[in-house]
C-alpha positions in Angstrom: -57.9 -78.5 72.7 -58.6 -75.0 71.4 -59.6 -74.9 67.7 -56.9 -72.6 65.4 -57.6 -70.8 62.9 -55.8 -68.2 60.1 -57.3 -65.8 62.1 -55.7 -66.2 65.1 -52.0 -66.7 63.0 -52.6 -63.8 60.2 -51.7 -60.8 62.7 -48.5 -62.7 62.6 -48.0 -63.5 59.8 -49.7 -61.3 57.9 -49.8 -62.6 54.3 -51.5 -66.2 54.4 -49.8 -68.0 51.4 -46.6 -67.2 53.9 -48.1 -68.4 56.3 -49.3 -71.4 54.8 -45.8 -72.1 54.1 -44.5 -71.9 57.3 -47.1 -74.2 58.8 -46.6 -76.7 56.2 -42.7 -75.9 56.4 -42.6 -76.5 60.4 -45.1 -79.1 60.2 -42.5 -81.4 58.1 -39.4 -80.0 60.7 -42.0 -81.8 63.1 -42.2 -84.9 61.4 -38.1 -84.8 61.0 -38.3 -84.8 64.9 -38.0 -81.2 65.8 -39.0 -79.9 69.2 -42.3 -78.9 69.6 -42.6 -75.9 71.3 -46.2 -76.3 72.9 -48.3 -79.7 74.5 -49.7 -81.5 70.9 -53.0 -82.4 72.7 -53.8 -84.9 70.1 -53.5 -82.7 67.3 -51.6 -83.1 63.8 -48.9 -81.5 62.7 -50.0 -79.0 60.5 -52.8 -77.5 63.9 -49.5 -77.8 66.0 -47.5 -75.9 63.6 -50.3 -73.8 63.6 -50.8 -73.2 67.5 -47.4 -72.7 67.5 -47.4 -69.6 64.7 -50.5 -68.3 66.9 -48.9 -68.1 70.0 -45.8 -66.9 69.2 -43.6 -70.0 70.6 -41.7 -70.0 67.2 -40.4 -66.8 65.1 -41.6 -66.6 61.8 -38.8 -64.8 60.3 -36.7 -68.1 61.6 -39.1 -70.3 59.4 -38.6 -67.8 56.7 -34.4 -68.4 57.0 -34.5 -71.7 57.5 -37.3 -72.6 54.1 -35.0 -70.1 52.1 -31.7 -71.9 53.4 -33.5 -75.3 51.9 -34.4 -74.2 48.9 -31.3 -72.8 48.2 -29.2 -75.3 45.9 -25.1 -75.9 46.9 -22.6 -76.5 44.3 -19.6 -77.7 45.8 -16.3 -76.9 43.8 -14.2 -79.8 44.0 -11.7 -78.5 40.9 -8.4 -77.1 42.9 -7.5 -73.2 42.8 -4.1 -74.1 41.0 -5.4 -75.5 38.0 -7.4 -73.0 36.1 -7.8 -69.2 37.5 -11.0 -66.8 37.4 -9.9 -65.9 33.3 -8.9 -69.5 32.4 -5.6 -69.1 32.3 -3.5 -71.4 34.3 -0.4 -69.3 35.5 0.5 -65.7 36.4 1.3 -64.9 32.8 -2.2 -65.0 31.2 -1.0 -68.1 29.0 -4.1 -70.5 28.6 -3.7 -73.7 30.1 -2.3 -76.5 27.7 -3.0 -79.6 29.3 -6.3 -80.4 31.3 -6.2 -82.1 34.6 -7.8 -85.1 35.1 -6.8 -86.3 38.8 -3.5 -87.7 40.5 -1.0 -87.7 37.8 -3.5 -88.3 35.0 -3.0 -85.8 32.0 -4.5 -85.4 29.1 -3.8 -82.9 26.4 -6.3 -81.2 24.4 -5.8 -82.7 21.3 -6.2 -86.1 23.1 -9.4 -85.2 25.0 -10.8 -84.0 21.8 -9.9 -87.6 20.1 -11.3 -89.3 22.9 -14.8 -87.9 22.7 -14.7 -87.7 18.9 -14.3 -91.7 19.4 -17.2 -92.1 21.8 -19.2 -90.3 19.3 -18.4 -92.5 16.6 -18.5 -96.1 18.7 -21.3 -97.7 17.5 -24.4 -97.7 19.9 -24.8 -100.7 21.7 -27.5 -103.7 20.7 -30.7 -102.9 22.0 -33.2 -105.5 23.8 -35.9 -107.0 21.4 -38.7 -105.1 21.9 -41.6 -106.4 23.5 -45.6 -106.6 21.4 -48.0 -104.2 22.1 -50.9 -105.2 23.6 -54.2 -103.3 22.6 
């Protein structure tokens, strides 16, 4: 078991805070169950992902992708193209939509959205549990 240190992993990586990040980052991939790329000899994850850095059995620029790639939030779009286009207009002609669409043949006009959350604004909150004594 051959002891690792920065030094051996910084002429790969040449920036440390980097390369702390890919340790740490491929040290949890380990713990998800990825492969390890060299014999663990007893050692943790962190000195594996480490050994692994210093002899070049993993590419750092890979690490790189793939800690970007799960930092990076997805917003799926679940609202159909035919309903509202890019300008908010909902046909050809530029006319703004009238209607909103709620889901299979559910419509709701603006007027009656707008009554509908004036209404839930208005309903009076509902009774709150007792509240419980303070101790000191």
């Amino acid at each position: 078991m051959a002891r690792v240190t920065v030094e051996d992993c910084v002429d790969k990586v040449p920036n440390r805070f980097d390369l702390v990040l890919m340790a740490a980052h491929r040290a949890r991939a380990m713990s998800a169950g990825s492969e390890l790329t060299i014999d663990r000899d007893n050692d943790k994850n962190p000195v594996v992902a480490l050994r692994e850095i210093a002899e070049q059995t993993v590419v750092p620029a890979e690490i790189r992708e793939d800690i970007i790639e799960n930092m990076q939030k997805r917003v799926d779009d679940d609202e159909p193209e035919g309903v509202l286009g890019a300008d908010g207009a909902d046909d050809e002609d530029g006319a703004p939509a009238p209607e909103v669409q709620l889901g299979e043949g559910d419509r709701m006009s603006e007027d009656e959205l707008l009554r509908a959350l004036q209404a839930q604004i208005d309903a009076p909150a509902p009774p709150r549990a007792p509240e419980t004594e303070e101790y000191d």
